[in-house]
C-alpha positions as CSV (number, residue, x, y, z in Angstrom):
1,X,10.7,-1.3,-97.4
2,X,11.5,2.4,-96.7
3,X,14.3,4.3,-97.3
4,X,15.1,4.0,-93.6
5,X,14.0,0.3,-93.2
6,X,16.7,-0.8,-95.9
7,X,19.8,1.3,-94.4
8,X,19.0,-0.4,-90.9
9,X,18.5,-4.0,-92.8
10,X,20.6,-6.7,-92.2
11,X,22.5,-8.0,-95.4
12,X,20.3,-11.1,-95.1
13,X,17.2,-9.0,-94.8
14,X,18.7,-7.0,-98.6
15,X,19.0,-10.3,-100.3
16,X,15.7,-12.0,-100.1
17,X,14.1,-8.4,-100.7
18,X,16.3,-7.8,-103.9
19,X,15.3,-11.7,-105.0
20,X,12.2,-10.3,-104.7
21,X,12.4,-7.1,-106.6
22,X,13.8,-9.0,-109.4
23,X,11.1,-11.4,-109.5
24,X,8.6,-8.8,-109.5
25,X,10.5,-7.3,-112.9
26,X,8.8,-4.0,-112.5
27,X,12.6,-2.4,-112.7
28,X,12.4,-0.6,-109.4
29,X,15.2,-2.4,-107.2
30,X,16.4,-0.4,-104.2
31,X,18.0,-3.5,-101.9
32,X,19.8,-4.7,-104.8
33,X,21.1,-1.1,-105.1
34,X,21.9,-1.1,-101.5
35,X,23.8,-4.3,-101.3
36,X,26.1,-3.2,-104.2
37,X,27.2,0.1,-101.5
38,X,28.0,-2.8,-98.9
39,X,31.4,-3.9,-101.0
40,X,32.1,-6.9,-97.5
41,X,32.9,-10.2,-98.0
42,X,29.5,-10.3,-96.2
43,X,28.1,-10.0,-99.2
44,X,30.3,-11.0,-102.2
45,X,30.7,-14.2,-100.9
46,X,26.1,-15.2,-100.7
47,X,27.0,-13.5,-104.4
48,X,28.9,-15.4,-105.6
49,X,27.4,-18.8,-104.0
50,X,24.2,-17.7,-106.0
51,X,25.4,-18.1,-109.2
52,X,25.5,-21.9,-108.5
53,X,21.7,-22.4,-107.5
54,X,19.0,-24.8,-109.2
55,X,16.8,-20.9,-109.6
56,X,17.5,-18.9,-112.7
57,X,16.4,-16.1,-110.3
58,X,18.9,-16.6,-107.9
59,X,21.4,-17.0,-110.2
60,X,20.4,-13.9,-111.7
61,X,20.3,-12.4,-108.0
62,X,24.1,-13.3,-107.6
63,X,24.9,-11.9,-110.8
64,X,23.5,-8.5,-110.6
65,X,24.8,-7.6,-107.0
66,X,28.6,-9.2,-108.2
67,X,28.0,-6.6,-111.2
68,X,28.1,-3.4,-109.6
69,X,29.3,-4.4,-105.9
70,X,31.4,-1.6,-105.0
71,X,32.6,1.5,-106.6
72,X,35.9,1.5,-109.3
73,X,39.2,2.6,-108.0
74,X,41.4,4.8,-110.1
75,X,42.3,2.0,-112.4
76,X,38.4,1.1,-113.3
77,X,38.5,-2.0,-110.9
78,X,36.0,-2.6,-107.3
79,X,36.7,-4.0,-104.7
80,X,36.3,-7.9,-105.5
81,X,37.0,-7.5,-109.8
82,X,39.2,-10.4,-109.6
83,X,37.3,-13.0,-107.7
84,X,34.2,-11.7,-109.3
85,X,35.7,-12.2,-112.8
86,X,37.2,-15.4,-111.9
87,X,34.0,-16.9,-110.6
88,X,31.9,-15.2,-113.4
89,X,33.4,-16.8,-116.1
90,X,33.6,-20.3,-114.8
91,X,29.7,-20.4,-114.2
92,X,29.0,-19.0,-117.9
93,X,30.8,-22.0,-119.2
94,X,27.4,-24.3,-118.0
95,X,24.9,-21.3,-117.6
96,X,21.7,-22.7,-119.7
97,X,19.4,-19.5,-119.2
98,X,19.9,-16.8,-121.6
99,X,18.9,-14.0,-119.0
100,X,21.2,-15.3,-116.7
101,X,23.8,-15.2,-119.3
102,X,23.3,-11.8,-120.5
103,X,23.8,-10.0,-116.8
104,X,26.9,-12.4,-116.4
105,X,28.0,-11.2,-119.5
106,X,27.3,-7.4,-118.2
107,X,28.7,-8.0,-115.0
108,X,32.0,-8.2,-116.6
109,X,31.8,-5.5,-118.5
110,X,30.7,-3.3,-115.4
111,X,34.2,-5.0,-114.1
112,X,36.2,-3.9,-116.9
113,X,37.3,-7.2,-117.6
114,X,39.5,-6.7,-120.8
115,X,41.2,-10.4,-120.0
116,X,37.7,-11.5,-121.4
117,X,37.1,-9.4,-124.3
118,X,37.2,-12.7,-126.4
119,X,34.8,-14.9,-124.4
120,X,32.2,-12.3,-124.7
121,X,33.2,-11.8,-128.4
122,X,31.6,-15.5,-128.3
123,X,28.6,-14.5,-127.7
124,X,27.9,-12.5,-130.5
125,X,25.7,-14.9,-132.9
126,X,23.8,-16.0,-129.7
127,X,20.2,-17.0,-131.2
128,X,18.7,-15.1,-127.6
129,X,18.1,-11.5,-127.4
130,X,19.7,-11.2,-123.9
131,X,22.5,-12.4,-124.7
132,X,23.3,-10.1,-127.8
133,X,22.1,-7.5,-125.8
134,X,24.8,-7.8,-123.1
135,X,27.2,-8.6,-125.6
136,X,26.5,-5.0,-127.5
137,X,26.4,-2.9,-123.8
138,X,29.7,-4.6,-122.3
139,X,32.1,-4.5,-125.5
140,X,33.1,-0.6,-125.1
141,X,34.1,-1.6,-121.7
142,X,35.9,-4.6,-122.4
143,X,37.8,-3.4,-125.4
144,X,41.0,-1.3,-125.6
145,X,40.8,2.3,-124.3
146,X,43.4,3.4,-126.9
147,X,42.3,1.7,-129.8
148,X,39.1,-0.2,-130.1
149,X,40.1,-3.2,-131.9
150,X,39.0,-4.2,-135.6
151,X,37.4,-7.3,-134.2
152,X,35.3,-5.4,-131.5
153,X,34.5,-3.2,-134.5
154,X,33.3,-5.9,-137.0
155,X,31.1,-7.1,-133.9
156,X,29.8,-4.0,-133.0
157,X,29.0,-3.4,-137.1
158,X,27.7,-6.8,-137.2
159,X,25.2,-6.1,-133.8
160,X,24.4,-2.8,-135.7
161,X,21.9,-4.7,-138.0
162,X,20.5,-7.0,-135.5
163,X,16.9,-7.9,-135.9
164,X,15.9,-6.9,-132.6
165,X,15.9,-2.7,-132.4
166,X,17.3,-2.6,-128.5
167,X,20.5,-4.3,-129.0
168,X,20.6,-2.2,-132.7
169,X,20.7,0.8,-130.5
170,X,23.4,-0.3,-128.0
171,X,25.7,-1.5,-130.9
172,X,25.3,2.2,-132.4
173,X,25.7,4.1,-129.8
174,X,28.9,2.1,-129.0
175,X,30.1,2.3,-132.9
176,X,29.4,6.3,-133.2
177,X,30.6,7.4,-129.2
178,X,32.3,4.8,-127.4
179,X,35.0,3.7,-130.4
180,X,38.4,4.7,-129.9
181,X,41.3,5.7,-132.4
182,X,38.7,5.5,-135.4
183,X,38.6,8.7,-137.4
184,X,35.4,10.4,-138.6
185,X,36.2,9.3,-142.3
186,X,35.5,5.6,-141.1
187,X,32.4,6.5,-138.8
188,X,31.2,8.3,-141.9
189,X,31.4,5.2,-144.1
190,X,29.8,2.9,-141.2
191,X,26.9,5.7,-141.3
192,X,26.7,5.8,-144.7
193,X,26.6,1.9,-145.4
194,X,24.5,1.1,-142.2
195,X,21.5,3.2,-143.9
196,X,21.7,1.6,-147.2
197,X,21.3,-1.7,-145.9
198,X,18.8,-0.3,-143.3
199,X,15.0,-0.4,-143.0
200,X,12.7,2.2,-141.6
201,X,13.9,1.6,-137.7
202,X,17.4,1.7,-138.4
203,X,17.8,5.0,-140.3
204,X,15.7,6.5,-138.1
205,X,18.1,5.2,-134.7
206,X,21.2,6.9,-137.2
207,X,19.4,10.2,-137.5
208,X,18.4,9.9,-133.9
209,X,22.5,9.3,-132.9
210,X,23.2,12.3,-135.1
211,X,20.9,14.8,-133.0
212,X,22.7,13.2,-129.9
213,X,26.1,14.3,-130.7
214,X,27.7,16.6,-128.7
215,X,29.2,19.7,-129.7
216,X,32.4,18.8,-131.0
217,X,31.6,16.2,-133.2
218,X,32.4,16.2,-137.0
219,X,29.8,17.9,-139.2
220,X,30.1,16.0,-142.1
221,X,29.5,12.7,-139.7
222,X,26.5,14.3,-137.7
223,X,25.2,15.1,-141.5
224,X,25.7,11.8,-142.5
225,X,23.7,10.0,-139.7
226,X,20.8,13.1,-139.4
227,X,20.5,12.2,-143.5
228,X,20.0,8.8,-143.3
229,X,16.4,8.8,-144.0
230,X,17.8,10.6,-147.9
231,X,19.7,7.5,-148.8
C-alpha cells in the first residue's frame, strides 16, 4: 500500500495491514505508523480490545498502536495515557508471551507512566531477552525527571552486565545520558567498575558511549569510558 493508498484507508483497512507488517517482521511498518497519527476512540478502543486476543500477534498489534497513539501534550502525556495505562497493566498481569510483554512494557514507558515505575522494576530478572530489553529502554522514562532514583540506578547497573549485548547497550546508554541528579564522580566510578568486571563486548560499548558524548560532557568521564579497553 502506497503512500496515498494508506492516507485514504479506512481505520479497518490500517489494522489488518499493520497485523500484517508485524507478522512479516521485516521492520518496515507504515499503517502501524499511520494509525498511531489517528489519536480517535476509532482506534484506541480495536487497541485496546487486542490486547485480549487468543494471537500473540494481535496482542502485540494492540500493544504497539496503544504505545505511540497520539502525540504528548506539554506534560509528556497523549491523548488516551490514562486508559492506555490502565488497560496496559491489567493485561501484563496474565500476558504469557515474552514479546508481548516487552512492547507492553514499552508502551508505558512511551506513556510516561511513572505510577508504574515499580511494576516494570519487576521485570528486571526476567529469564527472556524481550522482556529485559523493554525493561532497560522504558526506565529513563518512567523514573523521576529530577532525580533518577537509587533503585532505577541499581537496575540500570545491574542490566549494564546483562549477557545479551542489546539490552547491555540500552542500560548504558541510560546509566551515562539519561540519569538525572548523578554527578560525574559517580558515572566515573560506574565506568570504571563496569570495565573491570567486563569482557571484550562490554568495554568496547563504554568506549563506544565515550565517543558519543556530546560536547559538554566531563573529560575525565569521557576518558574514563574511551579507556576502558586499558583496564
Amino acid at each position: 500500500m502506497g503512500i496515498d493508498g494508506i492516507a485514504a484507508a479506512t481505520d479497518d483497512e490500517l489494522f489488518v495491514k499493520a497485523l500484517q507488517e508485524i507478522s512479516a517482521e521485516d521492520g518496515s511498518v507504515p499503517c502501524l505508523v499511520a494509525l498511531h497519527g489517528r489519536p480517535t476512540r476509532y482506534v484506541f478502543e480495536p487497541a485496546a480490545q487486542l490486547l485480549a486476543c487468543e494471537e500473540p500477534t494481535e496482542r502485540e498489534l494492540g500493544a504497539r498502536v496503544l504505545r505511540e497513539l497520539g502525540p504528548y501534550d506539554s506534560e509528556g502525556r497523549r491523548p488516551f495515557t490514562a486508559e492506555t495505562i490502565e488497560i496496559v497493566v491489567a493485561e501484563m498481569a496474565d500476558e504469557p508471551d515474552p514479546c508481548v510483554l516487552g512492547w507492553m512494557i514499552s508502551a508505558l514507558g512511551h506513556h510516561n507512566a511513572e505510577e508504574t515505575l515499580d511494576l516494570v522494576l519487576g521485570h528486571q530478572w526476567d529469564p527472556a531477552q524481550p522482556v529485559r530489553f523493554a525493561v532497560a529502554a522504558a526506565l529513563p522514562d518512567l523514573a523521576d525527571r529530577e532525580h533518577t532514583q537509587d533503585r532505577v540506578v541499581e537496575a540500570l547497573l545491574e542490566l549494564a552486565e546483562d549477557g545479551n549485548e542489546a539490552v547491555r547497550w540500552y542500560a548504558l546508554c541510560a546509566l551515562f545520558n539519561e540519569t538525572a541528579g548523578i554527578t560525574d564522580e559517580q558515572k566515573i566510578a560506574w565506568a570504571t567498575a563496569l570495565a573491570e568486571r567486563g569482557d571484550t563486548e562490554r568495554r568496547a560499548q563504554l568506549r563506544h558511549l565515550g565517543t558519543a558524548l556530546d560536547d559538554h560532557a566531563d573529560s575525565a568521564l569521557r576518558d574514563a569510558l574511551e579507556q576502558a579497553q586499558d583496564v
